[in-house]
N, C-alpha and C positions, 0 to 999 in steps of 0.2 A: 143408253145411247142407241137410239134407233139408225137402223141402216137402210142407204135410200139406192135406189136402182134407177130413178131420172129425176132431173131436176125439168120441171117443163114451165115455159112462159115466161122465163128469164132474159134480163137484158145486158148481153156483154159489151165491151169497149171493141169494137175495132179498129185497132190502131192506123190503120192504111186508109181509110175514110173518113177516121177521126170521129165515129159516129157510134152509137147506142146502137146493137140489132139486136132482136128476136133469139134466141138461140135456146133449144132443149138438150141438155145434155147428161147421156147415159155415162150409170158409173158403172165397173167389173174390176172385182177385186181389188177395190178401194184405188183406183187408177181411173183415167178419163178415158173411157172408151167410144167414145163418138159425140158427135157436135154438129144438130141440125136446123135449121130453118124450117120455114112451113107449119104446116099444122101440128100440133103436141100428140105425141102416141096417146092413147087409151090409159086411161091412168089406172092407178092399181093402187097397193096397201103400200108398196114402195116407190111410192112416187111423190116428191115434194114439189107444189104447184108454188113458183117464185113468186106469181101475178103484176106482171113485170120488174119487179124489184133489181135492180142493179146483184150482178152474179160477179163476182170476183175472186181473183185468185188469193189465200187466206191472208191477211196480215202478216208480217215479219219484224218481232222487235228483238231490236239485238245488244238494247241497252235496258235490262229490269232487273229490279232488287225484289226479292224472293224474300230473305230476312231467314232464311230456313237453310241450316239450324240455327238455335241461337236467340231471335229475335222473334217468336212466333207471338208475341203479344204484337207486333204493328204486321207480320203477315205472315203465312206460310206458303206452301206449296198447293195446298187443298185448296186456300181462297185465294192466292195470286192468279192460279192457273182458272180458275172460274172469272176472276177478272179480267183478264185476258180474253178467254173466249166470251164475255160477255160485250168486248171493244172487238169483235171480227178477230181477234191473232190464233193464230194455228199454231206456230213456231216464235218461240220465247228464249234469248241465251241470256241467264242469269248470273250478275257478278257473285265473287268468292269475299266480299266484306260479310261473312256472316260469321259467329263464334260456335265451335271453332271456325276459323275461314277456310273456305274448299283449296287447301294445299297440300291435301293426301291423296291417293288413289281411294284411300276407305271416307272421305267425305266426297270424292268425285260422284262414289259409286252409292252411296248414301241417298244422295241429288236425285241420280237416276231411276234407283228403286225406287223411290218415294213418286216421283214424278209418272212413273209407269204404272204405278199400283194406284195412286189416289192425285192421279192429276189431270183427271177430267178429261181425259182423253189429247189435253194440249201437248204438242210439243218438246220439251225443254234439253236447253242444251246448256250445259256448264261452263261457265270460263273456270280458268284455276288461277292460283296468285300467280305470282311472278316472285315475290321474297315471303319466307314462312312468316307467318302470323302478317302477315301485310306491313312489316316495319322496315322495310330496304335495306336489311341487314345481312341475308344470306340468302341465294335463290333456292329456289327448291325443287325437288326432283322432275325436270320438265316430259323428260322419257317417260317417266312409269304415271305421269298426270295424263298424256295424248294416251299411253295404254288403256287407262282406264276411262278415258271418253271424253278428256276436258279438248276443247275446241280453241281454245286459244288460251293466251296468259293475259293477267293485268291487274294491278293492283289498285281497279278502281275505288275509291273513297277517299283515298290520299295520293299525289303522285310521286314517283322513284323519286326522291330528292337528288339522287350520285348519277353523275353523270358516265361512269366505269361500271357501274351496277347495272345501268339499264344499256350499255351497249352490250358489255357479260351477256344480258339475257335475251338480246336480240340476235347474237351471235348465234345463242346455243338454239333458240327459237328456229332463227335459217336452219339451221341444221336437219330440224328435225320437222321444216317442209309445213312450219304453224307461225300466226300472226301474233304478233304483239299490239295489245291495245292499250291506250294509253289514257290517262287521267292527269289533264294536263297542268300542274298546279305549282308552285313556286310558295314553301311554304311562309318563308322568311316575309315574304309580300303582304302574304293575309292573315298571319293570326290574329285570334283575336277581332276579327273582321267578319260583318256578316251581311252586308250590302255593297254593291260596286257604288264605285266612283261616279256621281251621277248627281242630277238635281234634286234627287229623296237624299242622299246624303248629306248635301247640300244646306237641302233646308230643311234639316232637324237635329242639323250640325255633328254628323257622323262622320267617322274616319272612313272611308270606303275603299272596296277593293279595284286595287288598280289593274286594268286591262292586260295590263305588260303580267302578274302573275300565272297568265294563260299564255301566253303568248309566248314567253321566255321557253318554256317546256316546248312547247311546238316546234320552233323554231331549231332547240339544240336536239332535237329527237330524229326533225328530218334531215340532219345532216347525219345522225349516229344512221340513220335508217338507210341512209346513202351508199354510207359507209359498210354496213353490213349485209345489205341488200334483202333485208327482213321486208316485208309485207307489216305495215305501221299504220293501225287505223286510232286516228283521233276522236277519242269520246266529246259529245255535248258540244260540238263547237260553238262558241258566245260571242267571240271579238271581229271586229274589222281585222285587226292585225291580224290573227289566229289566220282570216279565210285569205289572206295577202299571203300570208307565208307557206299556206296549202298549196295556193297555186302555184306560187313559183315552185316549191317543190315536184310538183306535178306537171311542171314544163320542162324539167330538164330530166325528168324518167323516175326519179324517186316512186316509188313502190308505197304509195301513201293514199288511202284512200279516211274518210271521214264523215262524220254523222249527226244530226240537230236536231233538235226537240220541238213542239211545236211551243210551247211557251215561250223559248227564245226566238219563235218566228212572228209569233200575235203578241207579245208584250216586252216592253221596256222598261224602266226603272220608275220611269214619269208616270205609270201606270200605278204605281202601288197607291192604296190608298190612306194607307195610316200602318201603324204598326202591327202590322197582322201579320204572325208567324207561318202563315198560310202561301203567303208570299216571298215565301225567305227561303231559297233553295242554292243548289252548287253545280255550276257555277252560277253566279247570281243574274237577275233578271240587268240587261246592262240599259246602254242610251239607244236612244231614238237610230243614228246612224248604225252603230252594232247590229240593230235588228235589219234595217235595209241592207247593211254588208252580208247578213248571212243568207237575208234571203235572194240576194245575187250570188251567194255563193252556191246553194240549194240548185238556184234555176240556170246556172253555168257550168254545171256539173263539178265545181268545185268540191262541192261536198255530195256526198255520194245518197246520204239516205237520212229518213226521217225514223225517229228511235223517242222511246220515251222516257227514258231514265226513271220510270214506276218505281218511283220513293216512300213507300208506307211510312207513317208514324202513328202513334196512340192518339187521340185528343189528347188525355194527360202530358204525354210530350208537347204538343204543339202551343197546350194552355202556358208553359212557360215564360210566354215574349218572345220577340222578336228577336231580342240579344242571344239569350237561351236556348231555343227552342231550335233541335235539329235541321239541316239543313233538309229540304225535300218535297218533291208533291207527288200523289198519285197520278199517273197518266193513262193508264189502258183506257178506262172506257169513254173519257173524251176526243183520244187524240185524233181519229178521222173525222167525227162531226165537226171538230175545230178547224183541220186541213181543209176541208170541202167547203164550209160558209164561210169562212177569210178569203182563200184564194180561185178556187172552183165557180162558187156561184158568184163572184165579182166578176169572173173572166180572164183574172188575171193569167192560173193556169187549166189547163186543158185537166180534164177529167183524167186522160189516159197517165199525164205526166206524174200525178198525184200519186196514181194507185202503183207505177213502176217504182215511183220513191220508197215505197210501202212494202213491195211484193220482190219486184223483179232487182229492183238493183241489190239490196241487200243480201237476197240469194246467189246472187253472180257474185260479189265481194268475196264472201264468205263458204263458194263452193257448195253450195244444198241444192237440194235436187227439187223443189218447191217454190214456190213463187212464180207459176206463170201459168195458164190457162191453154193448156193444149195437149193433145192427145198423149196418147202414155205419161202423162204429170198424175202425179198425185193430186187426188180429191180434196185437195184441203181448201177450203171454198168458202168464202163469205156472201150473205146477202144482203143490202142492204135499202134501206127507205130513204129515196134522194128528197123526197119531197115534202114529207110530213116534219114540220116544227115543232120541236120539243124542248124542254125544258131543263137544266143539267140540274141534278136532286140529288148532292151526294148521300143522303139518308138512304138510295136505294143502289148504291153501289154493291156489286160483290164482292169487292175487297174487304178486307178486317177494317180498314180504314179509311176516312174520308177526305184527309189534307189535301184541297185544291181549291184554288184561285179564281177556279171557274163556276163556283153554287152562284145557278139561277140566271147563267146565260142564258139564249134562244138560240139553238143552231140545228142545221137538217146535218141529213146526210149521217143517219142512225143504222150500227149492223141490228139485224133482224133474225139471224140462222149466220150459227157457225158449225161446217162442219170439217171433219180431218178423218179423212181415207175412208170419204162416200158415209162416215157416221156422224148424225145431229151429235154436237157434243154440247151446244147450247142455243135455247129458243127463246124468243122475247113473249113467246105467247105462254 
């Protein structure tokens, strides 16, 4: 990992003019030490020339499956984190559904080692469960999980089914001045179920999953959340109801903030093409209005940030079917080209609002000191190619795996240089 001392001929967002400018910007000791206009210093061995490329502040996801320990056949830490910085993210908080699941301090710290020693210089932050082995049967040692570095709880992959259980944990969570995040799923609703309730259902005469097994979790969470006065952020939000009961939670002071995927912004049910396991994720791709409700929810501040929920699976897995086959898709290294030609290059939203969805709001949520482009921030810096058309190939992914719905789009707005604290941690060249 090369270390760079100016980035020159780069193009930042200014938010105040709403425009693209010029900007060279010196790092010092992996911090943003100046930010100028005009002509580009003299360049040197430590000088990365942008050539106007789009400079931003690095990516933030705060929804990704690692698989590590446990599942290193669909991903680990070594090629997550390179997938990652191969989609611009700097900063990565990883769920605990892994085997074991991260509800030790000694898999907390496991995480950490691994990710500090062989993780490419990314990021990573741990959640830890919320009940041991993820079965909603007994919480676990929340104190000595924050000791050891886990950043929040949640027993993403399944949701708390008790409703005593998960206020228990929001209680002890208050306490201890940490978020509970939540996976919001009713399981009575969906077994056995593995498309929503929609017009693919419909017509290939499936059982689907109904709206309300989202929605019911939501719903009795932000009142436990009210109740407790926990900081309660919603994973994956999918439903119209989901983003209805966000809000009003969120108008009468509820401490809820929540997060969307871009699949569930660019596709719908109506979209699937056939029985392609490729397409079968959780929660599942819903209707046409779901997708316009989240994306009012997104652009209302309803929902607070865009997250990818980077689902690895084998081929071997995915070859299963539809019925079979794990729920999940890979998201890093699509997910801005996808955000930018949907909504960016239509007009719909503004460049800046994009990349705060991405950067800025998720680090305000969740307390990090990254995510924003300004002096004394940390280096952690994406560049990207707004204008060149490319091709999505998941054969040349960095992931271990390639499950996604999107081989053989056409979309811009490609990262080009990731760096974290002033060092390239990954180049397209």
């Amino acid at each position: 990992m090369s270390a760079v001392k100016w980035i020159v001929n780069g193009r930042v967002w200014n938010e105040e003019s709403g425009e693209l400018e010029t900007r060279h910007i010196r790092i010092e000791n992996g911090v943003i030490a100046e930010m100028i206009g005009g002509d580009a210093p003299a360049a040197g061995e430590e000088t990365l020339d942008a050539g106007g490329k789009l400079v931003s502040a690095g990516f933030i996801d705060m929804h990704v499956h690692l698989r590590d320990p446990g599942f290193e056949h669909k991903e680990d830490i070594v090629t997550g984190t390179a997938s990652a910085a191969a989609g611009g993210f700097t900063t990565i908080a990883c769920m605990p559904n892994t085997r074991p699941s991260i509800d030790t301090p000694e898999t907390v710290k496991y995480v950490l080692d691994k990710a500090r020693e062989q993780g490419n210089g990314v990021k990573v932050l741990p959640y830890a469960a919320i009940s041991k082995n993820q079965l909603g049967r007994e919480l676990t040692d929340f104190a000595a999980l924050k000791e050891a570095g886990a950043i929040g709880f949640t027993d993403d992959g399944v949701g708390v089914q008790r409703a005593q259980m998960m206020k228990d944990a929001m209680a002890l969570a208050k306490s201890l001045e940490m978020p509970i995040i939540a996976h919001c799923e009713d399981d009575s609703l969906v077994e056995g179920l593995y498309v929503s309730e929609g017009k693919f259902a419909r017509d290939n005469g499936i059982k689907g999953i109904p709206n309300e097994s989202e929605a019911i979790h939501v719903g009795r969470d932000a009142l436990l959340a009210e109740a407790t006065g926990v900081h309660y952020h919603v994973c994956h939000v999918s439903t119209e109801q989901s983003v209805r009961l966000i809000r009003l939670a969120k108008s009468i002071g509820v401490k809820i903030t929540a997060e969307v995927c871009p699949h569930h912004l660019v596709l719908s049910d109506e979209d699937i093409p056939g029985m392609d396991s490729n397409w079968k994720m959780n929660p599942p791709l819903r209707t046409p209005r779901d997708v316009q409700a989240v994306i009012e929810g997104i652009e209302d501040g309803t929902i607070d940030m865009i997250v990818t929920d980077h689902a690895p699976h084998s081929a071997e897995e995915k070859a299963r079917g539809m019925q079979l086959a794990p729920f999940g898709i890979v998201g890093f290294e699509t997910a801005f080209p996808l955000m930018y030609t949907k909504f960016v290059r239509t007009g719909q939203w503004s460049l800046g609002f994009l990349l705060s969805r991405m950067t800025q709001k998720p680090a305000e949520v969740f307390g990090l000191d990254s995510g924003k482009l300004a002096l004394g921030a940390p280096a952690d810096l994406t560049l990207i190619e707004l204008h060149q058309e490319r091709e999505v190939d998941p054969s040349q992914f960095k992931s271990r795996s390639n499950n996604t719905p999107f081989g053989g789009w056409k979309l811009y707005g490609w990262p080009e240089a990731t760096l974290v604290g002033g060092r390239v941690v990954w180049s397209h060249q």
